[in-house]
C-alpha beads as a LAMMPS data file, in Angstrom:
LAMMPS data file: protein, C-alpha beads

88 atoms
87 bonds

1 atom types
1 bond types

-500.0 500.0 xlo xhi
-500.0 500.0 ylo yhi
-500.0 500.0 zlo zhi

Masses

1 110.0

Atoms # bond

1 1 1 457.499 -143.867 -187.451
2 1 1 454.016 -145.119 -188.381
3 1 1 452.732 -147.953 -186.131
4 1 1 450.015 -150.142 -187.609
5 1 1 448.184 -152.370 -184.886
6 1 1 449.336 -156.056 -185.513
7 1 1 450.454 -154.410 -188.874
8 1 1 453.801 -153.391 -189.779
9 1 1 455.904 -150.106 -188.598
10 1 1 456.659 -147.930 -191.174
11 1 1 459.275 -145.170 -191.399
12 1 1 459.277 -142.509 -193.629
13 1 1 462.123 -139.986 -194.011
14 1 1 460.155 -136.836 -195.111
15 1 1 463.061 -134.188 -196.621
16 1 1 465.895 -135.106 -194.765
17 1 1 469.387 -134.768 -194.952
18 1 1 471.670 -137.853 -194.499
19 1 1 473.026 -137.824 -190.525
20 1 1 474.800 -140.732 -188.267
21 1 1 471.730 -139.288 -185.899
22 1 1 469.308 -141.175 -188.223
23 1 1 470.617 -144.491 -187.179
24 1 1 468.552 -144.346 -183.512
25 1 1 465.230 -145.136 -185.899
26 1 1 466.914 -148.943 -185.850
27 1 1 465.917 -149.683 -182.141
28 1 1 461.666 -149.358 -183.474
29 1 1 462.583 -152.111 -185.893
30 1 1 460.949 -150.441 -188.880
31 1 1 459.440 -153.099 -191.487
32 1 1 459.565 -150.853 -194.316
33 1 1 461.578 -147.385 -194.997
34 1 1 460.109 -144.885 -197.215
35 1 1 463.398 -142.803 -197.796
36 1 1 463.117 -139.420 -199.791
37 1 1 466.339 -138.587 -201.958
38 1 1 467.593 -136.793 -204.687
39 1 1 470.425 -135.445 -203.813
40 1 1 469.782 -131.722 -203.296
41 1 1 467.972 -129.440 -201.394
42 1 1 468.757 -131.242 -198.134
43 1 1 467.929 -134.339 -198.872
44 1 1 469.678 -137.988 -199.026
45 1 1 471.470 -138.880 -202.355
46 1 1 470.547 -142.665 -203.464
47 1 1 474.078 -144.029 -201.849
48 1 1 473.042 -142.028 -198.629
49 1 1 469.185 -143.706 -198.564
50 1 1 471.043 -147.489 -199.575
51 1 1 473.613 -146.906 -196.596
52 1 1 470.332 -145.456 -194.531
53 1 1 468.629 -148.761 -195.701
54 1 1 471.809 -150.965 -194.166
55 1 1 471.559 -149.426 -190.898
56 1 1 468.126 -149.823 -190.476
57 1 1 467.759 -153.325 -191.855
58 1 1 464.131 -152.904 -193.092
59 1 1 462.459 -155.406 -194.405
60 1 1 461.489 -153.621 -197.796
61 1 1 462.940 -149.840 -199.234
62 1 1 460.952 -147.744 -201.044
63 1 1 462.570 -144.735 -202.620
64 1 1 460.677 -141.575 -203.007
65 1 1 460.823 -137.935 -204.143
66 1 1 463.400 -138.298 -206.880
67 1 1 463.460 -137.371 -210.959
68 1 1 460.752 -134.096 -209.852
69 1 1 463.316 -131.449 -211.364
70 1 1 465.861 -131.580 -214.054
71 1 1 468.202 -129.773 -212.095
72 1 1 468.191 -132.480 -208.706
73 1 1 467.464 -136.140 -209.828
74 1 1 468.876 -139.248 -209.003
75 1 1 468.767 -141.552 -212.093
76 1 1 466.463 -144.162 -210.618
77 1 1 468.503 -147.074 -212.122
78 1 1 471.002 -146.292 -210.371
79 1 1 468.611 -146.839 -206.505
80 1 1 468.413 -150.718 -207.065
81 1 1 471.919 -151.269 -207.909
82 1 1 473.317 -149.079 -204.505
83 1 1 470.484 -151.023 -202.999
84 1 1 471.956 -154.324 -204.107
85 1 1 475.634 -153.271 -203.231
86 1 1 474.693 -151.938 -199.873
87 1 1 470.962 -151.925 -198.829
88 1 1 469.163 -154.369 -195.864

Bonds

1 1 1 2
2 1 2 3
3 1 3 4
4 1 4 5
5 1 5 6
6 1 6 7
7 1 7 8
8 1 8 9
9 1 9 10
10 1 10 11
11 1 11 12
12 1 12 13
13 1 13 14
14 1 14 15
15 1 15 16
16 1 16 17
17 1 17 18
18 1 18 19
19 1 19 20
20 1 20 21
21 1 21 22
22 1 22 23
23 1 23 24
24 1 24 25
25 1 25 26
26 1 26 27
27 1 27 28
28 1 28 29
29 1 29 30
30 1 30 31
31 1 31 32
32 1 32 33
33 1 33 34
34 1 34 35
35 1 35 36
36 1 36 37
37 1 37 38
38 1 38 39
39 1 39 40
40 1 40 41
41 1 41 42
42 1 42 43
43 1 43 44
44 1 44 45
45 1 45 46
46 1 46 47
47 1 47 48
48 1 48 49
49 1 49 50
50 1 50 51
51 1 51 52
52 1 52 53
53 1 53 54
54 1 54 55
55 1 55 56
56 1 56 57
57 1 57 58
58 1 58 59
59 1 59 60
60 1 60 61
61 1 61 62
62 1 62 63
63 1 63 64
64 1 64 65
65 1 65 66
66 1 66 67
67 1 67 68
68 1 68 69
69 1 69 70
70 1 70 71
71 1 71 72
72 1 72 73
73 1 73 74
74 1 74 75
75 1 75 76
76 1 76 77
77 1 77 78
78 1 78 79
79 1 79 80
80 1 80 81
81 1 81 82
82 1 82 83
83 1 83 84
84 1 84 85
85 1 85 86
86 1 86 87
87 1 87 88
C-alpha cells in the first residue's frame, strides 16, 4: 500500500496469485487498486482481479501486466465486462 499525504492510498498487487488472504488490504481503505493479471505464472486471472476489486471496494481499478506473451494473456475486453459484472 502506497500512502500519499492528504492524497489517495494506492494498492498495487505486484505478481500475485489470487488468495482469500488478500482480502485484509480492505481495512487501509485503498482508493485505487493496481491489480496485475494474466492468468499464469502465479498471477490473478481477470475474474480473480474483478472479484479482488469487489472485496476491496476501491474507488477506481486499474488492470496491469496482461497481453505481454502470446502464450498467458487475458483478452483485455474481457477486464471491463468482469469488472462490470462483479468489480467495486
Amino acid at each position: 500500500m502506497l500512502a500519499v499525504e492528504n492524497g489517495p492510498r494506492i494498492y498495487i498487487s505486484g505478481d500475485t496469485d489470487f488468495s482469500d488472504l488478500l482480502g485484509h488490504v480492505r481495512k487501509l481503505e485503498p482508493d485505487l487498486m493496481i491489480a496485475c493479471m494474466n492468468g499464469g505464472f502465479n498471477n490473478m486471472s481477470h475474474w480473480e482481479a474483478a472479484e479482488l476489486a469487489a472485496t476491496l471496494k476501491p474507488k477506481v481499478a486499474i488492470p496491469c501486466h496482461y497481453d505481454m506473451f502470446p502464450d498467458n494473456a487475458a483478452r483485455s475486453p474481457a477486464i471491463p465486462r468482469q469488472l462490470t459484472l462483479s468489480g467495486p
